[in-house]
C-alpha positions as CSV (number, residue, x, y, z in Angstrom):
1,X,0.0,0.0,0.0
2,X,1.5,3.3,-0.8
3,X,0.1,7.3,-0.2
4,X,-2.5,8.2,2.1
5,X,-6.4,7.1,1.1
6,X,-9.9,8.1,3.0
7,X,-11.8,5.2,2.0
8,X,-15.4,5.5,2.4
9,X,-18.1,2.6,2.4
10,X,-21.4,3.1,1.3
11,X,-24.0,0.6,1.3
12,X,-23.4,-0.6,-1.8
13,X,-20.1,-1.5,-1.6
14,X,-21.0,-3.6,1.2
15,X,-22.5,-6.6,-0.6
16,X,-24.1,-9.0,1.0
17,X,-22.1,-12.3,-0.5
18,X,-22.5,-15.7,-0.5
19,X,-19.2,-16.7,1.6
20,X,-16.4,-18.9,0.7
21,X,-17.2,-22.4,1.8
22,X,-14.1,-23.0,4.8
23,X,-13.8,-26.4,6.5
24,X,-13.7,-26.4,10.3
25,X,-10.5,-27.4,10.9
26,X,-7.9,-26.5,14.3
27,X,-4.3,-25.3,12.6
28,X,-1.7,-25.1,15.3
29,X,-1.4,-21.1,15.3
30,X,1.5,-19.5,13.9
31,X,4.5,-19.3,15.1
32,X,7.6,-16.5,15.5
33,X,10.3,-17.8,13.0
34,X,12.1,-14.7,13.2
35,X,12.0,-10.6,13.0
36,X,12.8,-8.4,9.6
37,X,14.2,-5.5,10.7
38,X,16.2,-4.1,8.0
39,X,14.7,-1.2,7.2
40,X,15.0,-2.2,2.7
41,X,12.2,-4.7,3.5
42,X,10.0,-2.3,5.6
43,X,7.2,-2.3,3.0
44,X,6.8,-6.2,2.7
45,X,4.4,-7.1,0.5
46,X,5.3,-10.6,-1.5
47,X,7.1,-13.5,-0.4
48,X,8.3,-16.9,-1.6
49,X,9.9,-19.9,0.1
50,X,12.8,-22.0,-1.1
51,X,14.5,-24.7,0.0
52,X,17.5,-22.1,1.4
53,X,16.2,-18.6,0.9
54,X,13.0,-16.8,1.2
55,X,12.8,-13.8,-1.4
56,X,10.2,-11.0,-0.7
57,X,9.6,-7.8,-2.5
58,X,8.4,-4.6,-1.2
59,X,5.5,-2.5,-1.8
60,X,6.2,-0.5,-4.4
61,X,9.7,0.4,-5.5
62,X,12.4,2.5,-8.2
63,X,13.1,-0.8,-9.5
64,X,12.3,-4.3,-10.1
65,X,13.6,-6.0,-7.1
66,X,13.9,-9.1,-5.4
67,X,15.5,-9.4,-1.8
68,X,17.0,-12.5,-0.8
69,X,16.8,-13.4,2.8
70,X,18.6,-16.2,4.9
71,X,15.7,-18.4,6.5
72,X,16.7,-16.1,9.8
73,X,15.7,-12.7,8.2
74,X,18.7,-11.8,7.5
75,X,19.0,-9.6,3.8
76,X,21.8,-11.7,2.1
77,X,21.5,-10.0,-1.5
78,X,19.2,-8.4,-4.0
79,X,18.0,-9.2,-7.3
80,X,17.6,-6.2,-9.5
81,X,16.0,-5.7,-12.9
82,X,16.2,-2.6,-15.1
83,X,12.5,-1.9,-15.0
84,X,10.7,0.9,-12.8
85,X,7.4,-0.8,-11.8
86,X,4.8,1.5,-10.3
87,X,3.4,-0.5,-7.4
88,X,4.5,-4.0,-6.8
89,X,2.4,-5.9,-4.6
90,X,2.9,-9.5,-4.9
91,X,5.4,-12.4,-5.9
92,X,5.5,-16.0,-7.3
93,X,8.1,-18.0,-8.7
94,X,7.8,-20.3,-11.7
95,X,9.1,-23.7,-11.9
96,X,12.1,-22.7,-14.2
97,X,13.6,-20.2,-10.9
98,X,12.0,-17.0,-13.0
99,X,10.5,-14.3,-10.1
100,X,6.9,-12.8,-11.1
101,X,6.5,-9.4,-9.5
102,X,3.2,-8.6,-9.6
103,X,3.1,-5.1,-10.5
104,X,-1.2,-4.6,-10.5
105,X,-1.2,-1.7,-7.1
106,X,-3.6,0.7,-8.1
107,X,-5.5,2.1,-5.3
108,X,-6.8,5.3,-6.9
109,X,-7.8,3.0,-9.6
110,X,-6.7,5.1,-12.8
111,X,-4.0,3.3,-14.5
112,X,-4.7,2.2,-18.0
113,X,-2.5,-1.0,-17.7
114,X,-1.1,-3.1,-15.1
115,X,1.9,-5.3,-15.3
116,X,3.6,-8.4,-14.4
117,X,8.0,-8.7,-14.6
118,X,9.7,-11.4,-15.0
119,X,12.8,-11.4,-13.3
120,X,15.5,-14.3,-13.6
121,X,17.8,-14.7,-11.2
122,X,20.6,-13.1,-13.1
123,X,18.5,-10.6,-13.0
124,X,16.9,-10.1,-16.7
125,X,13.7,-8.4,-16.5
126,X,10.9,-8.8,-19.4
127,X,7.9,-6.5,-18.7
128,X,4.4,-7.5,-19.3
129,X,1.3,-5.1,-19.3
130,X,-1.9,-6.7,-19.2
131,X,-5.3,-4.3,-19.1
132,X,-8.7,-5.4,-17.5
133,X,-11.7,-6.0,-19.5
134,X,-14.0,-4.0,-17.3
135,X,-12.2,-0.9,-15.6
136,X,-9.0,-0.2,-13.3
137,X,-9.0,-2.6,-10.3
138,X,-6.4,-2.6,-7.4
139,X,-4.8,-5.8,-7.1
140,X,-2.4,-7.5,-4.4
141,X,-2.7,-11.3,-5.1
142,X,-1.0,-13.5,-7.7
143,X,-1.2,-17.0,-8.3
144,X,0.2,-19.3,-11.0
145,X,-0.8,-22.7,-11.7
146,X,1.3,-25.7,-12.8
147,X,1.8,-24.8,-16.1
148,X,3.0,-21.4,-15.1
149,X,-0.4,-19.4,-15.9
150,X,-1.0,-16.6,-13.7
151,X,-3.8,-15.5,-12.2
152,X,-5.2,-12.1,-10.7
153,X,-6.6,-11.6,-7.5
154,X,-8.7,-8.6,-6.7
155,X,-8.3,-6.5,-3.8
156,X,-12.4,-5.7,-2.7
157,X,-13.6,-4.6,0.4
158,X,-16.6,-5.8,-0.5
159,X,-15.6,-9.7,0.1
160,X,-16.3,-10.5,-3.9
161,X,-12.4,-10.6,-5.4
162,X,-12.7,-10.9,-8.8
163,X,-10.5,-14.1,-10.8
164,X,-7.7,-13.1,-14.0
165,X,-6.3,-14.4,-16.1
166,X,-4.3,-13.5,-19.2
167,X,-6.8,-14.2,-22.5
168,X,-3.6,-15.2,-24.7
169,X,0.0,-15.2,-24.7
170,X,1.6,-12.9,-22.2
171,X,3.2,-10.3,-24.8
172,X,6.0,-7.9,-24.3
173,X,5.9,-5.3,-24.2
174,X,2.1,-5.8,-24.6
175,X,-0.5,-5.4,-23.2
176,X,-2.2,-8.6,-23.2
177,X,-6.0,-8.7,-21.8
178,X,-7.1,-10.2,-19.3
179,X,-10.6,-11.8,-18.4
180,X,-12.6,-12.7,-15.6
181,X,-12.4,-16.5,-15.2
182,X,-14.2,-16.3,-11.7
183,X,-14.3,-15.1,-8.0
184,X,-14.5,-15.5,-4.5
185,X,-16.2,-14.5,-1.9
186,X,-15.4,-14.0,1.4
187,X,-17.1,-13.2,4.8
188,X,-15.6,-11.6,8.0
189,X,-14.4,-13.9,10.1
190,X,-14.2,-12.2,13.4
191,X,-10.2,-12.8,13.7
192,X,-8.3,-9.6,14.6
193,X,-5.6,-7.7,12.9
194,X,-5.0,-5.6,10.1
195,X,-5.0,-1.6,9.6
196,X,-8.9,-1.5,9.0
197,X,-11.7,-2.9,11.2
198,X,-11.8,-6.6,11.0
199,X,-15.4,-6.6,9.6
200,X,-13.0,-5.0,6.2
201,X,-9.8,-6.1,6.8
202,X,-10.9,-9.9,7.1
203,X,-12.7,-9.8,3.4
204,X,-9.9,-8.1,1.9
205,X,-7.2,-10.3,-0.3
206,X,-4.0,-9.1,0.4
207,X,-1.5,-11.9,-1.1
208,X,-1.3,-15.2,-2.7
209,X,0.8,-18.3,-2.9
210,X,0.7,-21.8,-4.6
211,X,2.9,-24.8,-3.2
212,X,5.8,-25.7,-4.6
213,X,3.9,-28.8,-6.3
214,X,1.3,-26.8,-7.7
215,X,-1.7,-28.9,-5.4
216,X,-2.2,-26.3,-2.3
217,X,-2.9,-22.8,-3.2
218,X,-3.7,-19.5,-0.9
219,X,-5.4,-16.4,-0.8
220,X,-5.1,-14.6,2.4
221,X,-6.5,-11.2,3.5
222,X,-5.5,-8.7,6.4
223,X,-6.3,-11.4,9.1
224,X,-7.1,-15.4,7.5
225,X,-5.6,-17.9,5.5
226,X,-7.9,-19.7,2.7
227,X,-6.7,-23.0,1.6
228,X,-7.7,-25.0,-1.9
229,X,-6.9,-28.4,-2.8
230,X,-5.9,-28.0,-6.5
231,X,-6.9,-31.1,-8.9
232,X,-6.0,-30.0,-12.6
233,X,-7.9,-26.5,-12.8
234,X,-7.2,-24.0,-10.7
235,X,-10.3,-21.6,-11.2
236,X,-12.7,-24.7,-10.2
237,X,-10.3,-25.7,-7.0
238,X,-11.7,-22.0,-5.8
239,X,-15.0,-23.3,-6.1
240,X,-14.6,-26.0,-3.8
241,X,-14.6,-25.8,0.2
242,X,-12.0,-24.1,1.8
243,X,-9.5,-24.5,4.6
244,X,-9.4,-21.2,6.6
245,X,-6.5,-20.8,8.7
246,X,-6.4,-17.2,11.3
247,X,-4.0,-14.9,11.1
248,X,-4.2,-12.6,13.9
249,X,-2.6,-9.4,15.3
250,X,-0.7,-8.8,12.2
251,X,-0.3,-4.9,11.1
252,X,-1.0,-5.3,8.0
253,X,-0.5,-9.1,6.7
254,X,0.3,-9.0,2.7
255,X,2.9,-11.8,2.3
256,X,2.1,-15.4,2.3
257,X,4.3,-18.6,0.8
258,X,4.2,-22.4,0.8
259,X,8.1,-24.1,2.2
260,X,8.8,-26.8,0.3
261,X,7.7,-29.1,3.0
262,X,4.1,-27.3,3.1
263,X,4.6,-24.9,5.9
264,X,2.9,-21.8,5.7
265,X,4.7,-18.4,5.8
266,X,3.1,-15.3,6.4
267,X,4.5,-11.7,7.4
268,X,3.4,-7.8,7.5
269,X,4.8,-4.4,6.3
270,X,6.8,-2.6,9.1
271,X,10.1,-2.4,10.5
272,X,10.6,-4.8,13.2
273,X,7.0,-7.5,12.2
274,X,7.7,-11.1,12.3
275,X,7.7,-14.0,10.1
276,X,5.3,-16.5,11.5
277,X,4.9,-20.1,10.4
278,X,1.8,-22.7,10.2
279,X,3.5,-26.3,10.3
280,X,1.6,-28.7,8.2
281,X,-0.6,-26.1,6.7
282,X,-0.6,-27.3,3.0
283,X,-1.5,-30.8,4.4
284,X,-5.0,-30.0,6.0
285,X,-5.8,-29.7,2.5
286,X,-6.7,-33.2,1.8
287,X,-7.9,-34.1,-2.1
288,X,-12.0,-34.0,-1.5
289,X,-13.4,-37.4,-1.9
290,X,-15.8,-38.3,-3.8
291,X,-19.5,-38.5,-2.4
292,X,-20.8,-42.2,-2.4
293,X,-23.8,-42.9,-4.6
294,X,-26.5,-44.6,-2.8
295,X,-27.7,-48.2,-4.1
296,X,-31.2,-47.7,-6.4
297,X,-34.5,-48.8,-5.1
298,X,-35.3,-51.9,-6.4
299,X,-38.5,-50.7,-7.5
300,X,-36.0,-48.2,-9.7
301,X,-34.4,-48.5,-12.8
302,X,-30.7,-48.4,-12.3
303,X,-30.3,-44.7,-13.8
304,X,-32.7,-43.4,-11.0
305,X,-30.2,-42.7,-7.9
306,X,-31.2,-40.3,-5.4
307,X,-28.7,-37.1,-4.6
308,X,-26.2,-37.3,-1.6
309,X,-26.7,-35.0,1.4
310,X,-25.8,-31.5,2.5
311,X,-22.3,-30.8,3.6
312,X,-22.4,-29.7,7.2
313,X,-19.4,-27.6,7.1
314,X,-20.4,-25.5,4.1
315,X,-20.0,-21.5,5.3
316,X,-18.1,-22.5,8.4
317,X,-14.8,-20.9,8.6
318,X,-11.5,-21.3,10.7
319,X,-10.2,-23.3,13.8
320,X,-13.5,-22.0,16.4
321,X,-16.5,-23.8,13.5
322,X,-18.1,-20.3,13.2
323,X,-20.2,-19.9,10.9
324,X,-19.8,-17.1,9.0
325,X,-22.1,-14.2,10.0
326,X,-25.8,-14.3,9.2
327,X,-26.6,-11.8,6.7
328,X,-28.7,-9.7,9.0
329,X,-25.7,-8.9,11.0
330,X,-24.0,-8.1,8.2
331,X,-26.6,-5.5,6.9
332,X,-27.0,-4.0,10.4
333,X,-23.0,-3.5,10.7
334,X,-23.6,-2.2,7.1
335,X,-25.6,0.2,8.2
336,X,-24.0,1.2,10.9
337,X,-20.7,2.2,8.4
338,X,-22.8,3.9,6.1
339,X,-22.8,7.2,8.2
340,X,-18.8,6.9,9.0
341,X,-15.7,6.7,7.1
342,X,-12.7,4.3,7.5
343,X,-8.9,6.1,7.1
344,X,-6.6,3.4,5.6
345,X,-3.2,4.3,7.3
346,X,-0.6,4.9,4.5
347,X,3.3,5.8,5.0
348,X,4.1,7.8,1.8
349,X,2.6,9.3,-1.1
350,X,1.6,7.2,-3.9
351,X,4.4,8.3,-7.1
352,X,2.6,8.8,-10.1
């Protein structure tokens, strides 16, 4: 996040969604791994896990760059690219090493074009714009798939993020279109954290990450953790019930990445914030089984089979089994912002 913004929620912009379905699971909670506190990474906004390193980006940025971290936060060298992005906000790495910065900020919503780089690790950048078939949106969350596709995650405070995805080739320097392939919807959880109220903050998408195996992908927002079990299609695995892991008391949680070993990574802008681990994460995402069919009637011809039952933990969310909150709560807290404003905290002036 970059620059100052007065954001202010009217009823409409408070939609009443249908909520992404989260399993009731119990996640151990996350633990301290260890404290950035060099002041480069101060705006931490992306982050990927490898087998020695993590490498993060910051919000924003002069240049296309990729800091390379010992597994102890320590900065043990950068990655530059000669490109000057305008407001990096996420980052995934392809199966051939190559860095994606997601370069889609846009929280006045007026650019024309968004980008993603491509940075190797000698550090050649290719620049890709893309444009949006349907108006600016701000965007913090990138995904790719096993075949390297990316994917676009919309940053809403309305709970409905919005699903990209490049309609071609990725051109450079482009732009190549994108188009809505889906969405997701999200509901507040209750879990604190974040630099908005948790009724915003916990609806908001503020990252991505995809496992190093390409079956476990996340979307997290200010304060949760959505899991997906990832079959062959990536777009229908965020149709599918979800695996909703808190988050809480983080300033304002943007980064998220899968270790090798499926450990979950998660950290916050600011000087001095933590990186905190979920053990086992990626694994609580088992591959949904399939629902028996019951035997026909024998009075029934063998096409005639009746339809399984309802799944119990549809609309729960996280480690407590809440359900997520009945839409009459949700209008009346609606309501209730209607007359007010909300002041998202920002450090420095958006460059334009």
């Amino acid at each position: 996040m970059r620059g100052a913004l007065l954001a202010v929620l009217l009823l409409p912009g408070l939609a009443l969604v249908a909520p992404t379905r989260a399993a009731a699971v119990q996640p151990r909670e996350p633990q301290v791994r260890c404290t950035i506190t060099d002041p480069r990474l101060s705006e931490l906004s992306g982050l990927v896990a490898g087998r020695d390193h993590w490498y993060a980006v910051n919000d924003g940025g002069t240049q296309a760059t990729v800091v390379v971290l010992t597994k102890d936060c320590a900065v043990d060298r950068e990655i530059v690219g000669d490109i000057d992005p305008y407001d990096v906000e996420d980052l995934a790495r392809g199966r051939d090493g190559t860095f994606w910065l997601s370069d889609t900020g846009d929280n006045d919503r007026d650019r024309d074009t968004v980008a993603l780089i491509a940075l190797t690790p000698d550090g050649s950048a290719t620049l890709h714009r893309l444009t949006y078939p349907d108006g600016a949106h701000d965007t913090e969350a990138l995904l790719l798939d096993r075949d390297g596709t990316p994917y676009l995650v919309s940053k809403s405070t309305s709970g409905q993020a919005k699903v990209f995805r490049p309609a071609g080739e990725l051109a450079s320097p482009g732009p190549t279109p994108l188009e809505v392939v889906g969405s997701v919807d999200f509901a507040p959880t209750g879990t604190q954290g974040g630099p908005v109220p948790a009724f915003v903050g916990s609806v908001t998408v503020t990252g991505g990450a995809t496992s190093a195996d390409g079956s476990v992908v996340a979307l997290r927002t200010y304060t949760d953790a959505y899991l997906w079990h990832v079959e062959d299609d990536l777009v229908a695995a965020l149709g599918t019930t979800a695996v909703r892991i808190p988050l809480p008391d983080e300033a304002q949680g943007e980064a998220i990445a899968f270790e090798p070993d499926g450990t979950l990574l998660s950290a916050s802008e600011g000087t001095g914030e933590p990186v905190r681990a979920v053990p086992g994460a990626a694994a609580l995402v088992a591959p949904p089984e399939p629902s028996p069919s019951p035997s026909p009637s024998p009075s029934a011809p063998s096409s005639a089979r009746s339809s399984g039952g309802s799944d119990e933990t549809s609309g729960r969310s996280g480690e407590d089994g809440m359900s997520a909150l009945p839409a009459a709560v949700v209008a009346v807290v609606a309501v209730v912002l209607v007359g007010g404003t909300l002041l998202f905290v920002r450090r420095r002036a958006r460059r334009r």
